[in-house]
C-alpha positions in Angstrom: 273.1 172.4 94.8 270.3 171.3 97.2 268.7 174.4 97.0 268.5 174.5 93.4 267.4 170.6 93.0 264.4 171.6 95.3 263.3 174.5 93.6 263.4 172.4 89.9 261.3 170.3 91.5 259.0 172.3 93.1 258.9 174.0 89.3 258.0 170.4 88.0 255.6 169.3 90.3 253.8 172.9 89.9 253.6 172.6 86.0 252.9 169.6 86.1 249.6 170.1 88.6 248.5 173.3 86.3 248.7 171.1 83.1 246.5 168.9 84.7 244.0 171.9 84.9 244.7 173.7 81.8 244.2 170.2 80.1 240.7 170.4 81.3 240.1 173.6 79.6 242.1 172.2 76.0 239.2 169.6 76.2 236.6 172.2 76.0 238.7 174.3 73.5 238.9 171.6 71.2 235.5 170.4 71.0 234.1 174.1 71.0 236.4 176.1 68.7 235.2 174.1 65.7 231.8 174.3 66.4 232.2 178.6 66.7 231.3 178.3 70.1 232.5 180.4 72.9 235.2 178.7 74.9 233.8 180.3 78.5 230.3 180.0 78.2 227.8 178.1 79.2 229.8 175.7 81.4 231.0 172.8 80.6 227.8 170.1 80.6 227.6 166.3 79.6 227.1 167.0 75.3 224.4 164.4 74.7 221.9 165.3 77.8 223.4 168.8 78.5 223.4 168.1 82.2 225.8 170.9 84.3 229.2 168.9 85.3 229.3 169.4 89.0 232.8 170.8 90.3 234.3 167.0 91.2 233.7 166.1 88.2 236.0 168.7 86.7 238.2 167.1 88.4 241.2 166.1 85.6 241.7 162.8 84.9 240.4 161.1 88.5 236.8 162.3 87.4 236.5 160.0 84.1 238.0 157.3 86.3 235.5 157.6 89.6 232.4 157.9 86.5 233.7 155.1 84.8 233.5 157.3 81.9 230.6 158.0 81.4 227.8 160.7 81.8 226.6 160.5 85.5 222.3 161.3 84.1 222.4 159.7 80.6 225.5 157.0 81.0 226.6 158.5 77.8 230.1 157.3 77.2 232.9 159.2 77.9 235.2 159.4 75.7 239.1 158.5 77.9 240.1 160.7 75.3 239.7 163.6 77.8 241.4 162.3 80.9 244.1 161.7 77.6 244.5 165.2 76.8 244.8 166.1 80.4 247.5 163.5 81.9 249.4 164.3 78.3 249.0 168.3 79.1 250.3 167.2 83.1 253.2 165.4 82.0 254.1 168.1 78.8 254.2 171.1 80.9 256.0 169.2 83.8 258.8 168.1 81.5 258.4 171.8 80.0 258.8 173.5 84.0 262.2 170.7 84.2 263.4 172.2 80.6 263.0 176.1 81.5 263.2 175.6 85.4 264.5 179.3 86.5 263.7 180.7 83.0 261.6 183.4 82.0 260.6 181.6 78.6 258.9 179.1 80.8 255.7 180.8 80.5 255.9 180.8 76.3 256.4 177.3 76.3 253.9 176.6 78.4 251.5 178.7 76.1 253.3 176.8 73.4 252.5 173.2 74.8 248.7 174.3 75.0 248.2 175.4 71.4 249.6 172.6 70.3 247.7 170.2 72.3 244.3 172.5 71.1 245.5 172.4 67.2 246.6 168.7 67.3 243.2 167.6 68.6 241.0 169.7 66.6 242.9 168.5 63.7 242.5 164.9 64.4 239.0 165.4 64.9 238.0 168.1 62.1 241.3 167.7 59.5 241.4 171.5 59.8 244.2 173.6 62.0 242.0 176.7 63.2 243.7 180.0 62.0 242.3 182.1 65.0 244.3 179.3 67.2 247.6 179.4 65.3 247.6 183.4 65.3 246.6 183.5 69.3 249.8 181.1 69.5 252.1 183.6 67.4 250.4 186.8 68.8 251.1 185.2 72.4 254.6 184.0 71.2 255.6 187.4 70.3 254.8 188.8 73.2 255.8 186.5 75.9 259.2 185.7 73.8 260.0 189.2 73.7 259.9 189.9 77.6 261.9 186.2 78.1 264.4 188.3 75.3 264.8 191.5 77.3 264.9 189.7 80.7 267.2 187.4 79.7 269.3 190.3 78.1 269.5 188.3 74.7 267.4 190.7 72.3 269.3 188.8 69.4 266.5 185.7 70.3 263.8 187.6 69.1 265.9 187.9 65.4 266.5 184.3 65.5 262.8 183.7 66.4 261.9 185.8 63.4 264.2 184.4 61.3 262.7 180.6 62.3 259.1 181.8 61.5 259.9 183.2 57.9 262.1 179.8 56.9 259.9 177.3 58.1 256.8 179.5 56.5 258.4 179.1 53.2 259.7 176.1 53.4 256.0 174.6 53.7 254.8 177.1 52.0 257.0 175.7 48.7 255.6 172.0 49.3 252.0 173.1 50.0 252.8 174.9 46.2 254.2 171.8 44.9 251.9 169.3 46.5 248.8 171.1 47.6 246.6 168.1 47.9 249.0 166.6 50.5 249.8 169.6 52.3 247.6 171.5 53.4 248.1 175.6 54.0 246.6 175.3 57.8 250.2 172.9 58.3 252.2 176.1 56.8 250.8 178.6 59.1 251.3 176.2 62.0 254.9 175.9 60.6 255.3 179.6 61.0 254.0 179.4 64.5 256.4 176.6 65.3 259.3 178.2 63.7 258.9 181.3 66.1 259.3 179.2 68.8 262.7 177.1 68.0 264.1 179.5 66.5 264.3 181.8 70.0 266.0 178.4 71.2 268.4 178.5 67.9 267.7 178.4 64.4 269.5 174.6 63.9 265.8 173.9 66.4 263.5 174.6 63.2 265.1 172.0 60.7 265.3 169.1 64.0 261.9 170.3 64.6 260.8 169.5 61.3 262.4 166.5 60.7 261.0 164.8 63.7 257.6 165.6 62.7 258.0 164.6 58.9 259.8 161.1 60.4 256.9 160.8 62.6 254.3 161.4 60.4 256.0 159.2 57.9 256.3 156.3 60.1 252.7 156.5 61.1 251.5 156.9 58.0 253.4 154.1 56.6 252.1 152.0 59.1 248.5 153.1 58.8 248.9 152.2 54.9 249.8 148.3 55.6 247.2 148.4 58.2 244.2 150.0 56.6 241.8 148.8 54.0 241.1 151.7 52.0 244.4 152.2 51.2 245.6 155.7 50.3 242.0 157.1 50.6 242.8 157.2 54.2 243.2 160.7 55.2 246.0 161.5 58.1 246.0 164.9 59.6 249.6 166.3 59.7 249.3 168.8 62.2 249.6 166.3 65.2 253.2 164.9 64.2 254.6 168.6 63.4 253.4 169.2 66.7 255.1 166.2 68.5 258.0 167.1 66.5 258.3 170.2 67.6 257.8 169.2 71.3 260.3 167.0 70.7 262.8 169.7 69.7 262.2 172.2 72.5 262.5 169.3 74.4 265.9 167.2 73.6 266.7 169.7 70.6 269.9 170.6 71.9 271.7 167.4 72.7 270.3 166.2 68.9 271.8 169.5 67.3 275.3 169.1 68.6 275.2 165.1 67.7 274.0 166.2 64.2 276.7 168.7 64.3 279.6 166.7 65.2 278.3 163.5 63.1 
């Protein structure tokens, strides 16, 4: 039992140390994919005066603090929404290395984690959810799924998976139909991509999934309503709470299924 608590937490504390550095990179994903820019060159360089980051300060989260945030040539601020995405990545793929500690499908969910860290911030910044991102995400879902299936011995997964794509597809798909102007059909591809993913942990994933990112968004929005000015000009990006909800689900999924089950 020892043995096993030390290697779950050697899992963690790795995950949660790459996060930190894959974080980094989400950064420059999301500010670059929306611009058409190449996400591996130039290098990363201060955006106002262009200046070359030196490698200590691409160092996540304890570079913004030791600048201050902000630009080390211009004084540009920095925006703390980059030592954000980082800690959030850290503490996402370590709670993701506890969840699939000793599991092949811990490398899809980490790939999981990332695109929906890269969607959610491009669509809070650009109201759009990429398509070349969501199809990387289900291209790299398949494929990484698939050998979790056959190492696993559970080739029934990759049905279920399937089968969790193609219902939460349609499922936005028919409110994006009924309700274009409210949602959007970048939030039904990201619903396909999202339903690939629960449903290789269990179909009853895709509808808790769901859920907790319509309750989320709801909540939010409903609060954003009272609070705002303009009323219900102002425009909320969706793709963020179907994301939390769905990190939600792969996260504490399980324990809510068999509690909705045996309500």
């Amino acid at each position: 039992m020892a043995d096993v608590t030390c290697v779950t937490c050697f899992v963690i504390v790795t995950c949660a140390v790459l996060g930190l550095c894959v974080g980094s990179f989400l950064n420059v994903v999301v500010w670059r994919v929306p611009r058409h820019a190449s996400v591996v060159q130039p290098p990363s360089a201060c955006p106002t005066c262009e200046t070359r980051l030196l490698p200590l300060e691409l160092v996540p989260v304890l570079s913004w603090a030791f600048l201050r945030g902000r630009c080390r040539t211009c004084s540009t601020t920095i925006s703390a929404r980059y030592a954000v995405v980082e800690a959030t990545t850290g503490v996402l793929f370590g709670l993701m290395g506890a969840r699939f500690a000793g599991s092949w499908a811990l490398p899809a969910y980490l790939v999981f984690t990332s695109v929906l860290i890269v969607l959610a911030g491009i669509d809070l910044d650009t109201l759009t959810l990429p398509r070349r991102v969501v199809y990387a995400g289900l291209v790299a879902g398949a494929g990484l799924l698939t050998l979790a299936s056959l190492a696993l011995g559970q080739p029934h997964r990759l049905q279920d998976a399937a089968l969790g794509a193609l219902g939460a597809f349609a499922f936005l798909f028919l409110l994006h139909v009924a309700a274009p102007r409210s949602m959007g059909f970048g939030d039904v591809r990201l619903a396909a991509l999202i339903g690939l993913y629960l449903g290789w942990l269990g179909l009853l994933q895709v509808p808790i999934g769901l859920f907790l990112g319509f309750l989320l968004g709801a909540v939010v929005g409903s609060v954003a309503l009272v609070a705002s000015r303009s009323g219900l000009r102002t425009k909320i990006p969706f793709g963020p709470f179907l994301a939390a909800g769905a990190i939600l689900a792969v996260l504490v999924g399980q324990p809510l299924g068999h509690v909705w089950l045996h309500a």
